[in-house]
N, C-alpha and C positions, 0 to 999 in steps of 0.2 A: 504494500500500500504506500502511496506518497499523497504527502498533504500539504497542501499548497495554499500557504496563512497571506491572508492580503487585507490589507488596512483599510479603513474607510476613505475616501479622499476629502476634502479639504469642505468644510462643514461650516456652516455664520459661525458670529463670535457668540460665546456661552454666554456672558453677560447681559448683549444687547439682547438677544431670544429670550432670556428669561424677563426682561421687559414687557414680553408679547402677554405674559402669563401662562403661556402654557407649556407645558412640563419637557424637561431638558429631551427626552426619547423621540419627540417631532421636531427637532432640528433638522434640517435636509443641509444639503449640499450646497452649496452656492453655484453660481454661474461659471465661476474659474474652478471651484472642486469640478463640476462633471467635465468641463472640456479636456482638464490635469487627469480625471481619470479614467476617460476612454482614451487618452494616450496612453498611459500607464496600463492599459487593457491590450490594446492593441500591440504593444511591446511585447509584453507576457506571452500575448499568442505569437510571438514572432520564435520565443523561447519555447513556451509551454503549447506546440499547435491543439490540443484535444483537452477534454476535461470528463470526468464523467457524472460528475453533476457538482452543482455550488450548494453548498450553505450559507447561511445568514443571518446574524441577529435580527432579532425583530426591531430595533432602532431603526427609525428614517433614516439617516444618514447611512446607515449600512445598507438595509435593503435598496435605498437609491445606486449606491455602489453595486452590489450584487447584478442589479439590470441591467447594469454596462456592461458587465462581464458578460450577462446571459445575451446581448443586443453582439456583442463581438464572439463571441462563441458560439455563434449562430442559433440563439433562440431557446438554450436550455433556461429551464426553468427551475429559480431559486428556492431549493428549502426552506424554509422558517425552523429555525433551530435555537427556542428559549433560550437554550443554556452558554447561546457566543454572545448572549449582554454581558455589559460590564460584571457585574455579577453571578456572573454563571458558574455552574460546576462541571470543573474538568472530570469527575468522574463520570459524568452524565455525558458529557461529547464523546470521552473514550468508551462507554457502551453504545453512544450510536452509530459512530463511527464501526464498532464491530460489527450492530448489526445488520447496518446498509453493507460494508465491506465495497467499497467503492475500490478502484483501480488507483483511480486518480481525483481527489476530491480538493475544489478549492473552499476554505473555511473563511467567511467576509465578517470582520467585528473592529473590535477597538482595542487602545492598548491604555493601560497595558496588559490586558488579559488575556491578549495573544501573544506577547512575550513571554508572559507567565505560562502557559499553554506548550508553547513553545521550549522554551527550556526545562519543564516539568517531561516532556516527550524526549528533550535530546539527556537531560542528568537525573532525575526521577526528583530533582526539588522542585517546587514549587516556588521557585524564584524569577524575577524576568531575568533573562540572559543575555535579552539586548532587546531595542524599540524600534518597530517597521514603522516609518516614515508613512506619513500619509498618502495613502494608492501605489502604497512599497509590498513590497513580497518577499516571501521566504518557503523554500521547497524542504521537506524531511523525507526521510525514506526509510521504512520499514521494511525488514525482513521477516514474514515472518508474520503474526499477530502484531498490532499496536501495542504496545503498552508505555507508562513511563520510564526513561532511562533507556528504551531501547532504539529510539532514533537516530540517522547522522544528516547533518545537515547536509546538505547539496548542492544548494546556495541563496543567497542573502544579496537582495539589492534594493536600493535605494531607487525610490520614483524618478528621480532625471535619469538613473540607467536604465530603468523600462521602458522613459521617453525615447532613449538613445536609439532606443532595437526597433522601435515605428519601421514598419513595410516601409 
């Protein structure tokens, strides 16, 4: 299995939104996040050509991300996956994960929960072990069953080198 962690892209500012009154999880994406991250998309597939389905917090800003992926990967359709909110449990992703057993799955949330995720997969803490930049990626690869501490990374890039790999 390989699992393919990607940040949300570039989301209004926290403060001014909670202005609106309404609650930080309907934040979306601004104008410059979605065009930053169907570049960041469009790279990924220059890297990653296939996927075999996406996941997604339920957060707007994620699920907005998630659709670019699925609009660039021609048309898969994003999971809803509780447990990639900020708050979620990595136990709960590493059973769904077993039980979809995807090939290739990309996981779309925030950080730092997907660092934490992240480095709990590649060293079995639950620690972050580094932070994906916004509509940044990062590949693992299992042998084998999932579990934590049994990942290696594959590679780690930063959104202007996914812009970089643009067709």
């Amino acid at each position: 299995m390989r699992i393919l962690f990607f940040r949300h892209g570039l989301a209004g500012d926290r403060a001014d939104f909670a202005k609106t009154g309404r609650p930080d999880d309907k934040r979306p994406l601004t104008s410059k996040g979605k065009r930053k991250t169907a570049r960041s998309a469009k790279g990924l597939r220059a890297l990653v050509p296939e996927l075999d389905m996406i996941a997604t917090s339920p957060m707007t800003r994620a699920r907005q991300t998630a659709e670019i992926l699925a609009k660039v990967y021609g048309g898969l359709r994003p999971s809803r996956v509780e447990d990639l909110s900020p708050k979620g449990d990595r136990e709960e992703i590493l059973l769904w994960l077993v039980e979809k057993s995807p090939n290739l799955v990309a996981l779309v949330g925030h950080e730092p929960a997907l660092g934490t995720l992240a480095g709990w997969f590649l060293t079995g803490k639950a620690e972050p072990w580094f932070e994906l930049g916004k509509a940044g990626a990062c590949l693992l690869e299992f042998h084998g069953v999932p579990k934590a501490g049994a990942a290696k990374l594959a590679w780690l890039l930063h959104p202007s080198q996914l812009r970089g790999l643009e067709d």
